[in-house]
N, C-alpha and C positions, 0 to 999 in steps of 0.2 A: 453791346454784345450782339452778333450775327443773329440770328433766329436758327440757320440751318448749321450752327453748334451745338445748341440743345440738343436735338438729337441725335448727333454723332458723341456728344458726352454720354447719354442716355446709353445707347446702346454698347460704349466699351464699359461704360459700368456693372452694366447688365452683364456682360462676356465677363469680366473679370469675379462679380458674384457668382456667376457659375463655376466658372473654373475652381474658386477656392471650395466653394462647394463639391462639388467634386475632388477635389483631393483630400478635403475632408472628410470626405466620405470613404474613398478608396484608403488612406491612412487608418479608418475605426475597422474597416473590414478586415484589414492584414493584422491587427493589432489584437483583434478578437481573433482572428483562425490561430496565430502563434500562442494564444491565453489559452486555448483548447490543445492545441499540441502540444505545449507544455504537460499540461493537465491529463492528461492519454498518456504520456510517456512515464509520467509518476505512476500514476495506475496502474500500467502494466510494469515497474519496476516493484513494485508493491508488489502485485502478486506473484511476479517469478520467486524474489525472495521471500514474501511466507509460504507459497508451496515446495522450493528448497527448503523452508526450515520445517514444515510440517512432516516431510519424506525423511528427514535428516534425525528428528524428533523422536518418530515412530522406531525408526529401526534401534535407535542407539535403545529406546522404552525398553523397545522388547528384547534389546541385548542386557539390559540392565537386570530386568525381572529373572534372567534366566543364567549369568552369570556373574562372580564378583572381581575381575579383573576386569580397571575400566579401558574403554578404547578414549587413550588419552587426546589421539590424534583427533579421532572424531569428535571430540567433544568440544576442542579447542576449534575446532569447525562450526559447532553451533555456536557457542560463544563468540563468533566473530561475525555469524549471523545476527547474532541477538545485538551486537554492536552497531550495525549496518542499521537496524533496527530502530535503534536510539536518534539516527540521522534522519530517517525518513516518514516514522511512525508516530500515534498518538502515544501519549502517557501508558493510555489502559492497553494497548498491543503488547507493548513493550512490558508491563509489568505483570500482564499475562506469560509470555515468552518467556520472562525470567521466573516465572514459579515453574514452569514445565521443566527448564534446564537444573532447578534447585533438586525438584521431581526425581529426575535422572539421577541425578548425583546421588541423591537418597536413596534413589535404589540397589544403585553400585553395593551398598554398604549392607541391604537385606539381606536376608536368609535367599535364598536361589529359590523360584517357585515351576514346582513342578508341572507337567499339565492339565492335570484334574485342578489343579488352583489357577491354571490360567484361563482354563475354560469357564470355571466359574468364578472370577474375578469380570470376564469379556461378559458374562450373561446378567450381571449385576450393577456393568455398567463403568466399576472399578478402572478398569482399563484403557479409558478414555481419558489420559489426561491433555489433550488438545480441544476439548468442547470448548470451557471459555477461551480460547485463544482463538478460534474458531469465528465464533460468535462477537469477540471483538472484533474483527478483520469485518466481517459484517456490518459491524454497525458504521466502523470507521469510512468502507466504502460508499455505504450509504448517507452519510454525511458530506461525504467529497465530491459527488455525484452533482451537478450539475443542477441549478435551481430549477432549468426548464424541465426537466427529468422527474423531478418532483411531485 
């Protein structure tokens, strides 16, 4: 064998080690920014729908508390939240969500409460039923969150 082959062997090895190195390298970068864009797009699909379902929640509540005719349409509106819910969400969100929508429905069925009973139902605390639902979405994001975040 030549002598002045070795290092023209040498050196396209070298080139060709780099090269793959480097698209190996360019291949984990695009491969981690799409793993995070993903991840961002969940999150923020997450929170549009429990803050649609929290604004959605609250009003039909306090239509509940105050009248006994339900708004069938709305409700079949959170119920279709709370389904979306089932696709995207932990167990505990989700069966938080459905004690709130049970919540509603229960109320539909009360006695009507007046404003002396709503103001001291809101000062007692009573009239929060999205705390743990709340508090779920909480925890859930912070589990979702990013190890480096951490």
């Amino acid at each position: 064998m030549d002598a002045s082959v070795i290092p023209a062997i040498a050196a396209l090895a070298g080139a060709a080690i780099g090269s793959f190195t480097s698209v190996v390298a360019s291949w984990l970068t695009q491969h981690t920014q799409a793993r995070m864009q993903r991840r961002t797009q969940n999150q923020n699909r997450r929170e549009d729908l429990y803050k649609e379902f929290i604004g959605d929640a609250s009003r039909l509540y306090i239509d509940a508390l105050q009248n006994n005719k339900p708004d069938v349409s709305a409700l079949m509106g959170l119920y279709a939240e709370l389904s979306r819910m089932r696709i995207l969400s932990s167990a505990e969100v989700v069966n938080c969500a459905d004690q709130i929508v049970k919540k509603i429905v229960d109320s539909y069925l009360e006695p009507n409460k007046t404003f002396p009973e709503l103001r001291e139902m809101a000062n007692s605390g009573m009239i929060d039923p999205l705390g743990s639902f709340s508090e779920a979405c909480r925890a859930e994001f912070q589990f979702l969150r990013s190890p480096f975040d951490r």
